[in-house]
C-alpha positions, 0 to 999 in steps of 0.5 A: 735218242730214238726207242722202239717200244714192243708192247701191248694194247692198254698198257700204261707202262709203254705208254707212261714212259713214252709220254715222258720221253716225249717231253724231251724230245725223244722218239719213240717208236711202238711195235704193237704185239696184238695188232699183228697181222690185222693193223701192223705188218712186217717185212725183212729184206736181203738184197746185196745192198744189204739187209732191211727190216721195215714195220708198218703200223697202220700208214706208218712205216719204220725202218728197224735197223740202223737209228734205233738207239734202245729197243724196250721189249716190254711186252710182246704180245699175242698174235691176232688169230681170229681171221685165221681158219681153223684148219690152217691156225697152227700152220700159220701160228709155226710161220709167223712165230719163226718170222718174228724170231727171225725178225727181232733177233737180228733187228737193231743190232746197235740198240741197247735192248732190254732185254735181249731177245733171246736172253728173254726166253730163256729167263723165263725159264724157272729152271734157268732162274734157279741153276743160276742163283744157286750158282751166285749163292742167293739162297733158295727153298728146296724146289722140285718140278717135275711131273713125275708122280713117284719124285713128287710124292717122294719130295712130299712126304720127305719134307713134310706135306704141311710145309709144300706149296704148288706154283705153275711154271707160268701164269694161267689165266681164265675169262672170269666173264664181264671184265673179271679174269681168273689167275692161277696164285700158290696153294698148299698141297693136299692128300688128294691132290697126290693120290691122281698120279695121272693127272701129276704126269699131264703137266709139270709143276713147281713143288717148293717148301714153304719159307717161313717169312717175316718179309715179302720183298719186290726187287726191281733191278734196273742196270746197275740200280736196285729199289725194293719195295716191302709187301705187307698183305692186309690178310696176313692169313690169306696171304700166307703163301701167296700176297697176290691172293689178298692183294687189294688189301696191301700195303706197299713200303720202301725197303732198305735192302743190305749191299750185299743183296743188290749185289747178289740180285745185280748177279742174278740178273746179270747171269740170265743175260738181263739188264732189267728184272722184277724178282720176287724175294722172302725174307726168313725168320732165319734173317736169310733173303730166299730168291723165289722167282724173276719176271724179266719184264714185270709190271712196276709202276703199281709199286709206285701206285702203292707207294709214291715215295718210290719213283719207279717211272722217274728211275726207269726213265733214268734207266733209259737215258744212262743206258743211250748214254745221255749226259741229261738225267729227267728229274721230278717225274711223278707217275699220279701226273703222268698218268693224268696228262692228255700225251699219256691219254692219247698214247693208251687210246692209240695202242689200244684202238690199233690192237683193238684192245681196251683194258690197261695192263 
């Protein structure tokens, strides 16, 4: 079996993985975001022998087409820009952005890919996430995004403002300074944040009803296999509308999901054209499950950080071998010994130093 890996500088996923295939002698090949162009390079060939796509990292040359079993778009990764002059940064950032669309789309068109490159896109959208588990029946909270100022208010004052929290369409993240970072988590709308209608109409965002929950639920779905995990927040206050606020203080605990709701989480990702999603659930005193958001490719592994009873480095690399079709099924993997092994090691160094990244992810 051979896997190409698309990831980041640091990301102990990518490189926990592949240390475990690895063992079993499969390999793995890694298309690191954030070296482009400094240290990895492209190339796509159309001749009449045929087409050609060749990854250069570093001295290593790849070919991406024919012996690419699976393709694990784990993270993409942000060009590296800061050789490029100002004057010509979006020139250069529009070409490179319709190459590697270009590129990857048609890239290994054998390989089983998780996820599809174009299914991935348009996953991300909260629009998309929704339409398609109101239309499988998953239960959701009255949503509006908009940046319309009247439709806002509008749904504001009709449900009560109390009950309204805000979320962004995407994650935004600050340098914090020294090795702190700022992120953007729900909060509770105020008055004053309505009586600015401009600055409601300059960027769009997510007005949802609060649920009143009894539960927070993590749901992994991996191919035709679901694991959730219960988030308990140390804060219980703090973290009333959003666990990530006080998530230094939580506790993480296996949870035993109804058939019904693997059924309907396997729907919902299956109907965004994924085989792998991280989905985001409440479960309401009204003893309904409330669908609140996917991430297509959502981190994993600190479930497991948490909680080590639940496997999800053993059952993603399962994941992996079922998908190729492998007849061997890896057992006994444990992250805590993964993570301390010197393959594991040398494979974060190696990602980190080619995309001049240090941080995990």
């Amino acid at each position: 079996m051979n896997v190409l890996i698309q990831t980041i500088g640091g990301d102990i996923h990518a490189a926990a993985v592949a240390a475990v295939l690895k063992r079993y002698d499969v390999e793995v090949v890694f298309s690191v975001g954030d070296a482009s162009p400094v240290d990895q390079v492209y190339s796509f060939a159309a001749e009449e022998s045929g087409e050609t796509r060749l990854l250069r990292l570093h001295d290593q040359l790849h070919v991406i087409d024919n012996h690419i079993d699976i393709v694990w778009c784990r993270r993409r990764g942000r060009l590296d820009t800061s050789f490029i002059h100002p004057d010509d940064l979006a020139f250069a950032s529009r070409e490179f952005r319709a190459f590697f669309d270009g590129f990857w789309e048609g890239a290994a068109r054998d390989a089983i890919w998780i996820n599809p490159w174009q299914s991935r896109k348009l996953a991300d959208t909260k629009i998309k996430q929704l339409s398609v588990a109101r239309a499988i029946g998953f239960p959701i909270s009255p949503t509006l995004i908009s940046n319309d100022p009247e439709k806002i208010v509008e749904f504001v004052s009709r449900h009560g403002i109390e009950k309204i929290i805000f979320k962004t369409i995407f994650p935004a993240v600050w340098d914090g300074g020294g090795d702190s970072v700022m992120v953007t988590n729900a909060t509770a709308i105020t008055e004053d944040l309505l009586e600015a209608p401009d600055d409601l109409r300059r960027c769009p965002g997510i007005y949802q009803v609060l649920v009143d929950k009894v539960a927070e639920l993590r749901i992994t779905v991996m191919g035709d296999r679901v694991y959730c995990a219960e988030i308990i927040a140390g804060n219980a206050r703090r973290a009333a509308v959003d666990w990530r606020v006080a998530q230094h203080e939580m506790q993480v605990l296996p949870f035993d999901l109804l058939p019904e709701i693997c059924e309907l989480c396997r729907r919902l990702v299956s109907g965004l054209g994924l085989t792998f999603g991280c989905l985001d659930v409440l479960l309401g005193k009204d003893g309904q499950f409330y669908f609140l958001e996917v991430n297509e490719m959502g981190q994993f592994l600190w479930i497991e950080d948490c909680c080590p009873e639940l496997c999800y480095l053993e059952a993603f690399v399962q994941f992996l071998f079922r998908a190729a079709g492998s007849g061997t099924v890896p057992t006994g993997i444990a992250l805590s010994e993964v993570r301390r092994s010197r393959e594991c090691g040398e494979l974060i160094r190696m990602i980190s130093e080619t995309s001049g990244r240090k941080t995990a992810s």
